[in-house]
C-alpha positions as CSV (number, residue, x, y, z in Angstrom):
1,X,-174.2,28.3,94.8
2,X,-174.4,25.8,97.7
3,X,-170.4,25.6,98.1
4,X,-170.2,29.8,97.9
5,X,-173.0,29.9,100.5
6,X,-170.8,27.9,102.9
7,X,-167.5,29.9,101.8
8,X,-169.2,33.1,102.2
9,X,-170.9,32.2,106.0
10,X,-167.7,30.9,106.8
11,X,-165.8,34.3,106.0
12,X,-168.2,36.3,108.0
13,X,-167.9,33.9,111.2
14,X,-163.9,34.2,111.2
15,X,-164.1,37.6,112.8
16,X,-165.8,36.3,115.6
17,X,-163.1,33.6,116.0
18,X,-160.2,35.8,115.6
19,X,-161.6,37.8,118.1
20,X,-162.0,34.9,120.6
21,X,-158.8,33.9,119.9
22,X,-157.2,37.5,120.5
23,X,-159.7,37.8,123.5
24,X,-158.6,34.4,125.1
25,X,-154.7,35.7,124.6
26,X,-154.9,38.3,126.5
27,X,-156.9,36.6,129.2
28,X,-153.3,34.9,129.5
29,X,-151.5,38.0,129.9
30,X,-153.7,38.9,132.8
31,X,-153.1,38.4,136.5
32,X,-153.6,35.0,137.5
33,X,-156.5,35.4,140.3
34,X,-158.3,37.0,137.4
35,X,-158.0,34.7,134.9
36,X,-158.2,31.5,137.1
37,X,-161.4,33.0,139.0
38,X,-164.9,31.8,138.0
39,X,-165.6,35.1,135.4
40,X,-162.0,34.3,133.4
41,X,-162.7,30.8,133.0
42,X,-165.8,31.1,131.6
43,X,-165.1,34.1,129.5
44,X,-161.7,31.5,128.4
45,X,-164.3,28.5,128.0
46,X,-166.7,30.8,125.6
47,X,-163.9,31.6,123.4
48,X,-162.7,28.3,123.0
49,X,-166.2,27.3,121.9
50,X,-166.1,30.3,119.6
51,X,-162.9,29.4,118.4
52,X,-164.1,25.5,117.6
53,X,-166.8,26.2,115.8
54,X,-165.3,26.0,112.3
55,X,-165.1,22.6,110.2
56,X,-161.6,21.9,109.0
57,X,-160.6,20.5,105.4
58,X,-157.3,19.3,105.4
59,X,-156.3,15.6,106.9
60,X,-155.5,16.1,110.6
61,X,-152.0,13.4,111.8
62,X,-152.2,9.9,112.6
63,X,-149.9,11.1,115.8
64,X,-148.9,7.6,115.5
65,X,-145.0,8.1,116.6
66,X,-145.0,5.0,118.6
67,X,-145.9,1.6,119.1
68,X,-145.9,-1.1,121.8
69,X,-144.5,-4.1,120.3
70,X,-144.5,-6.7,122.9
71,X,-142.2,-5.6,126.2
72,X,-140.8,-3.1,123.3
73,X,-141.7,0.6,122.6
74,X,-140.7,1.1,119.0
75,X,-140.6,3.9,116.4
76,X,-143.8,4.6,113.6
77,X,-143.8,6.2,110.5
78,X,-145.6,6.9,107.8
79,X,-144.0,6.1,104.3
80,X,-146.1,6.7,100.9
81,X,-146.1,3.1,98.7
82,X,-148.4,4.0,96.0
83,X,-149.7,7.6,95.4
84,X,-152.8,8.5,92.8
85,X,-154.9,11.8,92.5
86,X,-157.3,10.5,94.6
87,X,-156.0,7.9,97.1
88,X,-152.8,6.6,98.5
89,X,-151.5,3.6,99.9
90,X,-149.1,4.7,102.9
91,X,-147.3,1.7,104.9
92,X,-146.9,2.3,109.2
93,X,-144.0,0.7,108.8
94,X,-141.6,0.2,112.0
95,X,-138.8,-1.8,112.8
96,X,-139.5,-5.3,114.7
97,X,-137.4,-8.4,114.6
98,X,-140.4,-11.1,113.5
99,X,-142.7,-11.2,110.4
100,X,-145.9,-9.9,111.2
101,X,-149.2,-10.4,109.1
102,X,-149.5,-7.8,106.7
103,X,-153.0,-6.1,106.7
104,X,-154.4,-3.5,104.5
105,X,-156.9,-1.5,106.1
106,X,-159.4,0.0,103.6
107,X,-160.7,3.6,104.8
108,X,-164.0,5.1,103.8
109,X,-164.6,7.6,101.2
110,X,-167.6,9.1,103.4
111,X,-166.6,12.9,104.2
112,X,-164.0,12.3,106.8
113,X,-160.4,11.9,106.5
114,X,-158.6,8.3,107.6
115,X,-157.7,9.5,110.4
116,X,-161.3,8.8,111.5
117,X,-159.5,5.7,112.0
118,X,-156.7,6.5,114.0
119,X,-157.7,3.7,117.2
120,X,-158.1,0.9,114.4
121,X,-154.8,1.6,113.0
122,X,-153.0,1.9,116.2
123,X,-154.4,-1.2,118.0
124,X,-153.6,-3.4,114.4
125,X,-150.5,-1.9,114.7
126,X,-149.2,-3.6,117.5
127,X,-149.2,-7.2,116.3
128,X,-149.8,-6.2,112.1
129,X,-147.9,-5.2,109.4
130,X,-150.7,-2.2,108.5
131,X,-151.0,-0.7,105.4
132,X,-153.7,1.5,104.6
133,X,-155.9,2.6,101.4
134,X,-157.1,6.2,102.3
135,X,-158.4,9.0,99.7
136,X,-158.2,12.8,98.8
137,X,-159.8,15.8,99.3
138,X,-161.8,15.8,96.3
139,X,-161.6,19.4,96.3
140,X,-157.8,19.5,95.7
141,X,-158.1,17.4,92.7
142,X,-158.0,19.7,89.5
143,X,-160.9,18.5,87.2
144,X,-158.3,17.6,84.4
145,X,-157.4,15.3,86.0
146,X,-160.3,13.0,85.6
147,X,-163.3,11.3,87.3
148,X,-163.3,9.2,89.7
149,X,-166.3,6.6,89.9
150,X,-167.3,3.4,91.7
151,X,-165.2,1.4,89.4
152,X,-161.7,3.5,89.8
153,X,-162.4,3.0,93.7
154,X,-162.4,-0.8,93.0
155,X,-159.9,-0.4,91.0
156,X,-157.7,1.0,93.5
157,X,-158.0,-1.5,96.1
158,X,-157.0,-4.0,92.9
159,X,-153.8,-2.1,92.4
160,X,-153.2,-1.9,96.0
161,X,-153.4,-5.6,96.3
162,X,-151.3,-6.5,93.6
163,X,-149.1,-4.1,94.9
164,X,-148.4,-5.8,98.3
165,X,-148.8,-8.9,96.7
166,X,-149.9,-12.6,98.0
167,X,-150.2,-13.2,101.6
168,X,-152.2,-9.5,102.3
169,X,-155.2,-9.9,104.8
170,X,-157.6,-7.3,103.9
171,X,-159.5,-5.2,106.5
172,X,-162.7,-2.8,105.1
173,X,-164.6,-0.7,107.4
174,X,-168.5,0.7,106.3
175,X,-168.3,2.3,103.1
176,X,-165.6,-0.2,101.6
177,X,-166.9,-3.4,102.1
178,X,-168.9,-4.0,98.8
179,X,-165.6,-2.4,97.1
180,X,-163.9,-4.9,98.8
181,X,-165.5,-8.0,98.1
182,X,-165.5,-6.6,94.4
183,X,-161.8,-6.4,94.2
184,X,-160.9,-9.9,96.0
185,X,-163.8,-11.5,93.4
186,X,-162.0,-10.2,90.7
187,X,-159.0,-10.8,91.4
188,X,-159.6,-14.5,92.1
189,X,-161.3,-14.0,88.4
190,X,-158.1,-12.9,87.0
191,X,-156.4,-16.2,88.9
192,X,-153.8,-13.8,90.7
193,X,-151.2,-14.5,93.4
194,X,-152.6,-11.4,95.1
195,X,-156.0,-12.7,96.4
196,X,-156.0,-11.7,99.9
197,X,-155.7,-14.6,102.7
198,X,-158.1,-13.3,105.0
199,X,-161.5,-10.9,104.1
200,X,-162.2,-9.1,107.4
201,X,-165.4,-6.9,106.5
202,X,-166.6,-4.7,109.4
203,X,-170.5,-2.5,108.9
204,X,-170.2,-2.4,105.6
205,X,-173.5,-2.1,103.8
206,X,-173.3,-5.5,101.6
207,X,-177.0,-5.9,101.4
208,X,-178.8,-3.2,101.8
209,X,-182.3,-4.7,101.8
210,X,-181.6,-6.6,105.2
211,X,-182.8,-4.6,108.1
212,X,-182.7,-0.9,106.2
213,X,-181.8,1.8,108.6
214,X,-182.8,5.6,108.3
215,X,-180.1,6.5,106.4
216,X,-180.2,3.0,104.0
217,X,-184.1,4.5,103.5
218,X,-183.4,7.7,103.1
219,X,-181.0,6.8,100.2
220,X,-183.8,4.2,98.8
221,X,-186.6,6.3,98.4
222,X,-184.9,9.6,97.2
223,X,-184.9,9.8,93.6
224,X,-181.3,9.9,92.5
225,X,-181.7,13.0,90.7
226,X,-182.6,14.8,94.0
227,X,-179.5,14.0,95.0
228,X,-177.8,15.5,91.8
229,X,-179.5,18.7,91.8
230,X,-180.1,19.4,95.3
231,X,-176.4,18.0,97.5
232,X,-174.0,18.2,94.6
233,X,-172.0,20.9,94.0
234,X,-169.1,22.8,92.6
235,X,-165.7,23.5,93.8
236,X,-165.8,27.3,94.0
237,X,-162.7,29.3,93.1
238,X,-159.5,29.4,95.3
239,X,-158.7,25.3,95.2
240,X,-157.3,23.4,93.0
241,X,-160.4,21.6,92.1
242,X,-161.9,24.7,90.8
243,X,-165.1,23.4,88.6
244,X,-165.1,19.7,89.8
245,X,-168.6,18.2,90.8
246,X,-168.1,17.1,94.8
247,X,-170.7,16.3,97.1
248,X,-169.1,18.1,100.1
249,X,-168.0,17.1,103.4
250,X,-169.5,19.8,105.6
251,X,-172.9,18.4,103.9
252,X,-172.3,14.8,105.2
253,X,-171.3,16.1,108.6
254,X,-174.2,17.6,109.1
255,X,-176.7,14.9,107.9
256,X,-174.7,12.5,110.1
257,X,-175.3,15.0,113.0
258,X,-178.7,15.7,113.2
259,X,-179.6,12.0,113.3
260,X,-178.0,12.3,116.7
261,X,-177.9,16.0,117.4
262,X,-179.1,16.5,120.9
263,X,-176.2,14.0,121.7
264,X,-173.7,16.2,119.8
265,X,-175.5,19.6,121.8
266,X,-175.2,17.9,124.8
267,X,-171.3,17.0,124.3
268,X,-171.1,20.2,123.7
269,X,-172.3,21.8,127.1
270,X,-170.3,19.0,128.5
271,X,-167.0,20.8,126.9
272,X,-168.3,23.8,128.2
273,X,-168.4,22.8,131.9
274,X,-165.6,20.9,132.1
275,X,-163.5,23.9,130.5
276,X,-165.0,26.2,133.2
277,X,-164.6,23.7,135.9
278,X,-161.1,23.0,134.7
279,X,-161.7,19.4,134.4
280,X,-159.0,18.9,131.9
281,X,-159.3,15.0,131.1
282,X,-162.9,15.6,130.2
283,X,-162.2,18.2,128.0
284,X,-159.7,16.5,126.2
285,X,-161.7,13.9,125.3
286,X,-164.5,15.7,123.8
287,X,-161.8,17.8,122.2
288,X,-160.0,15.0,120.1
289,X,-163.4,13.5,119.4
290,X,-164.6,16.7,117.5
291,X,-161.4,17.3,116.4
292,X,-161.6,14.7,114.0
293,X,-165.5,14.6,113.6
294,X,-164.9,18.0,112.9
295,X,-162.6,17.3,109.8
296,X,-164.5,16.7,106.7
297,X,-163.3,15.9,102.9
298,X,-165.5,16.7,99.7
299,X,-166.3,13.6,97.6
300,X,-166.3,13.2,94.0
301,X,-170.3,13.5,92.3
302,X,-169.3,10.3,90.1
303,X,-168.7,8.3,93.2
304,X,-171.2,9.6,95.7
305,X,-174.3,8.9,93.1
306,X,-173.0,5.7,91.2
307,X,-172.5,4.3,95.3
308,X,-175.9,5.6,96.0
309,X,-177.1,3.7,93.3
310,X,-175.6,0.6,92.8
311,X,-174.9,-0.2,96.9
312,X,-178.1,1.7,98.1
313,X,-181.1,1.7,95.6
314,X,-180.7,-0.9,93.2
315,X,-178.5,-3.1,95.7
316,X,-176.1,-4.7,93.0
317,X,-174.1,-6.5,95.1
318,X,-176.2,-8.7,96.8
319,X,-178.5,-9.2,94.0
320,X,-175.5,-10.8,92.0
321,X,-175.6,-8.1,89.2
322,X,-173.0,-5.6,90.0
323,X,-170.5,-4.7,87.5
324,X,-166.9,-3.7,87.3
325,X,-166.0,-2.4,83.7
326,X,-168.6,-3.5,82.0
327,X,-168.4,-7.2,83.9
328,X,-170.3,-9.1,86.2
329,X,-168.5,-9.1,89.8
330,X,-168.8,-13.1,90.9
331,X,-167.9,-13.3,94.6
332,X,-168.2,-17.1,94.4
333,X,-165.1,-17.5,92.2
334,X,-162.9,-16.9,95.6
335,X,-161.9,-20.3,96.8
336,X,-158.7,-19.8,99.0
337,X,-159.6,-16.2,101.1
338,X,-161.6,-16.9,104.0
339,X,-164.1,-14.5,105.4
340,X,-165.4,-12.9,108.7
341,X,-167.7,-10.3,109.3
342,X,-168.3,-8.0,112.1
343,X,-171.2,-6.1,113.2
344,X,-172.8,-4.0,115.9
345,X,-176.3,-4.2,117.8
346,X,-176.8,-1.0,118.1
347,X,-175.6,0.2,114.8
348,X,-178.2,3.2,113.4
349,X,-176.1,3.4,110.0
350,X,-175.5,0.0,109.0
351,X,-178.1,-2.3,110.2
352,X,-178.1,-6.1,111.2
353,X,-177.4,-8.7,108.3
354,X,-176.1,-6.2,106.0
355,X,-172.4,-7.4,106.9
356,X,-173.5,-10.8,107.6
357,X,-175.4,-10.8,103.9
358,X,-171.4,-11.5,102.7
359,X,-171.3,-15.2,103.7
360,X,-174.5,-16.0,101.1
361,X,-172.4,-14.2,98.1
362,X,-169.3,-16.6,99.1
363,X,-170.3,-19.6,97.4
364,X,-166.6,-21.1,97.2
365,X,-165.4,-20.5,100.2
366,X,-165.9,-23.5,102.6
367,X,-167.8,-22.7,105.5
368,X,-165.3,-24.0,107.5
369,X,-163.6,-20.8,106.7
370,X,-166.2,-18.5,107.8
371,X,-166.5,-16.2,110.8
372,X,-169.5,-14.0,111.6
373,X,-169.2,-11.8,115.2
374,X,-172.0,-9.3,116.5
375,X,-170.4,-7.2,119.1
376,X,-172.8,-6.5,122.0
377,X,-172.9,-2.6,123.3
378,X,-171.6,-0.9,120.2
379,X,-173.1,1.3,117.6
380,X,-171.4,2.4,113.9
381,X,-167.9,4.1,115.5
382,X,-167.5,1.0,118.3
383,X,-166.9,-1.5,115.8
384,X,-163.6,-0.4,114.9
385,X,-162.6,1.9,117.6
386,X,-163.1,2.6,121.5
387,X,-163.0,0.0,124.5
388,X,-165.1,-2.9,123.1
389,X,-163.5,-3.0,119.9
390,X,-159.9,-3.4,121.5
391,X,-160.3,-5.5,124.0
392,X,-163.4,-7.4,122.6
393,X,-163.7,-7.3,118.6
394,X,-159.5,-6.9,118.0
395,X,-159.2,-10.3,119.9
396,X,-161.4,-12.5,117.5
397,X,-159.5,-10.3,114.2
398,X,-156.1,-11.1,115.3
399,X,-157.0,-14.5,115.7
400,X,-159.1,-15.4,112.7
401,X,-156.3,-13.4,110.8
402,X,-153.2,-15.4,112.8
403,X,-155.2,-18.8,112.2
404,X,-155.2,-18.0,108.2
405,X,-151.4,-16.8,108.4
């Protein structure tokens, strides 16, 4: 009933947006004194706020047209390479006259779409070759068509690989990072020409023990069948994933919220001033921030408990007993990848020495090939996107990637 509960308050709140929206049209057709006068442009600012108070569930664009390639601006687009039920591979592929290092950037599968993303992908962009791993709207995803686990997510990122084949430097952000160690140790186990060249993991939860943070404790000490019988939840009729078991999006967002809500509230009356004020720039920062905060996607149950369990309770991974199909996952058969880790020091989601926890599990890989950075003045979102990570964390990437080229 959770899912129809959100359906149903979401039908009775789209009167009052359609009536904001009507009400802010005709404030355009009205004289311009009127509506440009302090009374129109906070009656305008109210029903914008009214009008943005919705979540939306479909995948906003990259708006990646364009790149800066050098003293060149050149042409983006998106092509599909590999498409599944539940994830694709899609290349930003755009025509330069060099080789560039081909990187495949592994998005989370953490109730927002990869778009969440957007600054990593364009600032990679302009010296990389960027591919990227992103996933589905569970909720789109008919239930006959099958689970989707912890194991099919690794197995993914192992298709994906061999897909692009040897010389790909893989990039995993938060959520992914366990996934990815998992699929370069196995496929080093397998002995494959695929193995990436560089392992670039970035606030990924790798051991969860290290420095636990409210939501690593939360996860911890909640039994997992609270979880199951209290978050998890049915697709409701209308979408094609009618009778599939999803632990929404709109239920992440608003976890993730309140651990900094007065932040968001305030955000919010910051919106609300500039729109009155007419301070336009402001505005439209807040705006594409929420936007794409804003923009949530339903996960599959399988994958949201079995990660919850195996990353967060029993900590597999670093404990050196996590399993892919039924076999043991052994980091310290890679030998030719070499490693770096990023973290932040004000990170509230993943804490410190989570990442870092990667280096122990690498047992093959000489040290000589490892890399650990802590950015200064960054939380979760400004390790991979915002000032700092271009013109502070990108640097050290691009080289630790162009130095294993």
């Amino acid at each position: 009933m959770l899912y129809q509960a959100y359906e149903a308050f979401g039908a009775l709140m789209t009167p009052w947006r359609v009536g904001a929206g009507l009400t802010q049209m005709t404030l355009g057709l009205l004289p311009r004194a009127y509506a440009d006068g302090p009374g129109g442009r906070r009656l305008a600012a109210l029903c914008e706020m009214a009008m943005r108070s919705g979540l939306i569930h479909r995948r906003p664009s990259f708006g990646i047209d364009e790149i800066v390639v050098g003293s060149r601006t050149v042409a983006v687009r998106e092509e599909p390479v590999l498409s599944t039920p539940f994830g694709r591979l899609i290349h930003f592929a755009k025509d330069t006259p060099r080789e560039e290092p081909r990187v495949l950037l592994v998005a989370a599968l953490a109730g927002h779409f990869a778009t969440l993303m957007r600054d990593t992908v364009r600032t990679l962009l302009a010296e990389h070759d960027v591919y990227l791993a992103e996933w589905n709207n569970a909720r789109d995803v008919p239930p006959e068509l099958g689970r989707f686990g912890l194991d099919d997510y690794i197995a993914h990122l192992v298709q994906f690989l061999e897909e692009l084949g040897p010389g790909t430097h893989l990039v995993a952000v938060c959520q992914p990072c366990p996934a990815a160690i998992a699929a370069t140790a196995i496929l080093a186990e397998r002995q494959s020409a695929s193995v990436p060249r560089t392992l670039t993991l970035m606030a990924g939860p790798v051991d969860t023990d290290s420095s636990p943070t409210v939501v690593n404790q939360v996860a911890m000490t909640t039994p997992l069948s609270w979880f199951e019988d209290h978050v998890v939840t049915t697709v409701p009729l209308g979408y094609k994933g009618f009778g599939r078991r999803v632990y929404p999006g709109f239920l992440q967002l608003a976890a993730f919220a309140g651990m900094n809500l007065e932040r968001h509230i305030e955000q919010h009356g910051t919106l609300f001033t500039s729109l009155v004020r007419g301070d336009e720039e402001t505005a439209e920062s807040i705006r594409d921030f929420y936007d794409e905060y804003f923009a949530v996607l339903d996960m599959p149950a399988e994958f949201y408990l079995e990660t919850i369990d195996a990353v967060f309770q029993r900590n597999l991974l670093a404990r050196g007993e996590l399993q892919w199909r039924g076999r043991r996952v052994d980091p310290g058969a890679v030998t030719t990848a070499a490693l770096m880790t990023v973290e932040g020091d004000r990170d509230d989601i993943c804490g410190l020495g989570q990442t870092l926890a990667a280096h122990d599990l690498f047992t093959g890989i000489d040290p000589s090939n490892k890399r650990h950075h802590l950015q200064v003045g960054v939380g979760h979102y400004g390790v991979f996107s915002g000032r700092r990570w271009r013109q502070e964390t990108y640097p050290l990437v691009r080289e630790f990637i162009l130095l294993h080229a």
